[in-house]
C-alpha positions in Angstrom: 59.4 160.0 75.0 62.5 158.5 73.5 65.8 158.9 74.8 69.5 158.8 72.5 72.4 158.3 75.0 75.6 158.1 74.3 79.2 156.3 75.5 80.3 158.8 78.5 77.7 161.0 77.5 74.5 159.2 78.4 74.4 160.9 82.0 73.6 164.2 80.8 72.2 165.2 76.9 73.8 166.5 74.2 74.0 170.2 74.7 75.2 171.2 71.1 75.4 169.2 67.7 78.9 170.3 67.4 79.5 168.5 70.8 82.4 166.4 71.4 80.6 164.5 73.6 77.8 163.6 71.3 79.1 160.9 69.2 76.4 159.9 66.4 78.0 156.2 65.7 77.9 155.4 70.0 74.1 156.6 69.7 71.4 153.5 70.6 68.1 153.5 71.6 66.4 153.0 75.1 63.0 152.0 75.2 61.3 154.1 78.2 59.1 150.5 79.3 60.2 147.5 80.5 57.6 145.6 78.7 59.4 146.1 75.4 62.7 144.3 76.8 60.4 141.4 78.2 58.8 141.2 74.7 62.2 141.0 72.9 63.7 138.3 76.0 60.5 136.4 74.8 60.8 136.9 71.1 64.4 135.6 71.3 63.3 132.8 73.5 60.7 131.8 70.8 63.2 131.9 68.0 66.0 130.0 69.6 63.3 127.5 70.6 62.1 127.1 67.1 65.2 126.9 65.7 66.0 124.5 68.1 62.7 122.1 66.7 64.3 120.5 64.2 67.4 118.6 66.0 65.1 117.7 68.3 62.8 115.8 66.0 65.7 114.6 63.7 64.5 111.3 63.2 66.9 108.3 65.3 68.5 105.4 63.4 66.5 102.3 63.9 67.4 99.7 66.5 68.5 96.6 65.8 66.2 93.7 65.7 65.9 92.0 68.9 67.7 88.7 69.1 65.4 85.8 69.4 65.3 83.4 72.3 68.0 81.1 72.7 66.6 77.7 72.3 68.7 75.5 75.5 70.5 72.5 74.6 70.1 69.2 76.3 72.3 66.4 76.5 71.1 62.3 77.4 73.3 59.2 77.4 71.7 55.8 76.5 72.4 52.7 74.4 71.8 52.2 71.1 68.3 50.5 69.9 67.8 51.3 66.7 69.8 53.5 64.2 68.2 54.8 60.2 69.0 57.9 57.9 66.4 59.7 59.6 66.0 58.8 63.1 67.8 57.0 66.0 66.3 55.9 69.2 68.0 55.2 72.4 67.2 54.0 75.8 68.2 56.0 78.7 67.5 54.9 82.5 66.5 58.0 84.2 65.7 57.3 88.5 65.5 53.6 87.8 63.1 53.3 85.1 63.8 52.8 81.5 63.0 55.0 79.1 63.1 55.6 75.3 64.4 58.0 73.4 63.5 58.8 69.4 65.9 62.0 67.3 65.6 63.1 64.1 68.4 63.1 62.4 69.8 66.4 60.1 72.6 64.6 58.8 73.3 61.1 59.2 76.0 59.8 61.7 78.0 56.9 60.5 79.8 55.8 63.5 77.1 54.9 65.2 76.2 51.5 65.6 73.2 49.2 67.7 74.4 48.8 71.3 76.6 51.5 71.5 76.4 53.7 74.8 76.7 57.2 73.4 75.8 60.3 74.4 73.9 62.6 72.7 73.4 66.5 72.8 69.8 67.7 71.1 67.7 70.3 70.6 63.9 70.1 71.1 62.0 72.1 68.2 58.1 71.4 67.4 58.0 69.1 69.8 60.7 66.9 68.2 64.1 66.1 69.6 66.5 67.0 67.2 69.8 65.8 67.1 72.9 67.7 67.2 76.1 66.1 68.2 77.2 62.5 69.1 79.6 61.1 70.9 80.6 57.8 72.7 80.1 57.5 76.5 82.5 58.1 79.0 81.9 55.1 81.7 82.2 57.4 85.1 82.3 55.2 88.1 82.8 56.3 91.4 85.3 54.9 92.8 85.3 54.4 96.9 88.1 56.1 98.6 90.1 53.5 100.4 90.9 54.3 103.6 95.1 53.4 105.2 94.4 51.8 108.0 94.8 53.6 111.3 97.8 51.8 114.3 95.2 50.9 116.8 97.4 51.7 119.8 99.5 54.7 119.6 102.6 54.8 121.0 103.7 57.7 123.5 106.5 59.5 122.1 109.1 60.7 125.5 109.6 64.3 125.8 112.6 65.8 124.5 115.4 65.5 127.1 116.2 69.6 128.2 120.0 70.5 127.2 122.4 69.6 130.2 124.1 73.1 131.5 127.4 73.5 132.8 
């Protein structure tokens, strides 16, 4: 059975057409089960879900690529054996033993010459030392701190003579 209520009027029925009470715009419809309002919660449910979908799977802006490796620089400091337009070897003495050093060369370095300590920042790639940047060695000795000379005998100072009253 279907019901029509109305504004102030859906406690009681409209008695008469004519009826102040019964206002036809104000009139809805109340289903008489409760299944009928769980269908419609569940239809809107479904709808908003749906319409919903497709920001979901709104496709994302691609990543940027990932940044290779950083390949580490080294650095070594040697003299000078032999120097060409493509390669210079050095000698380097690493825990007391001698040992030699060969770089390629990118780009040739003109103020380098045979005998030279230098030091020398490189780049290992294939297996090859390339070299980056050279410069001339800093000689860093350490120095020994020199010590003053303590007085061997110390002499005691007299306490301070107490202020004389009056």
């Amino acid at each position: 059975m279907k019901r029509f209520l109305t504004g102030s009027a859906a406690r009681r029925p409209c008695l008469a057409e004519g009826d102040q009470r019964c206002n036809k715009q104000q009139t809805f419809f109340l289903p008489e089960s409760r299944s009928l309002w769980a269908m419609g919660f569940i239809l809107a449910a479904v709808l908003i879900c749906i319409g919903f979908t497709p920001a979901f799977a709104a496709e994302k802006p691609p990543t940027a690529p990932p940044i290779p490796p950083r390949i580490p620089e080294m650095s070594a400091v040697g003299k000078v054996l032999e120097v060409s337009e493509a390669v210079l070897k050095i000698e380097r003495t690493l825990k007391g033993k001698a040992e030699m050093m060969e770089f390629i060369l990118e780009k040739p370095f003109s103020a380098i010459a045979v005998g030279n300590q230098i030091k020398v920042s490189y780049m290992e790639k294939d297996g090859r030392n390339v070299l980056i940047r050279v410069a001339p060695a800093q000689k860093t000795a350490v120095k020994k701190a020199v010590r003053k000379d303590l007085p061997k005998e110390i002499k005691p100072v007299a306490p301070p003579v107490p202020p004389v009253t009056k």
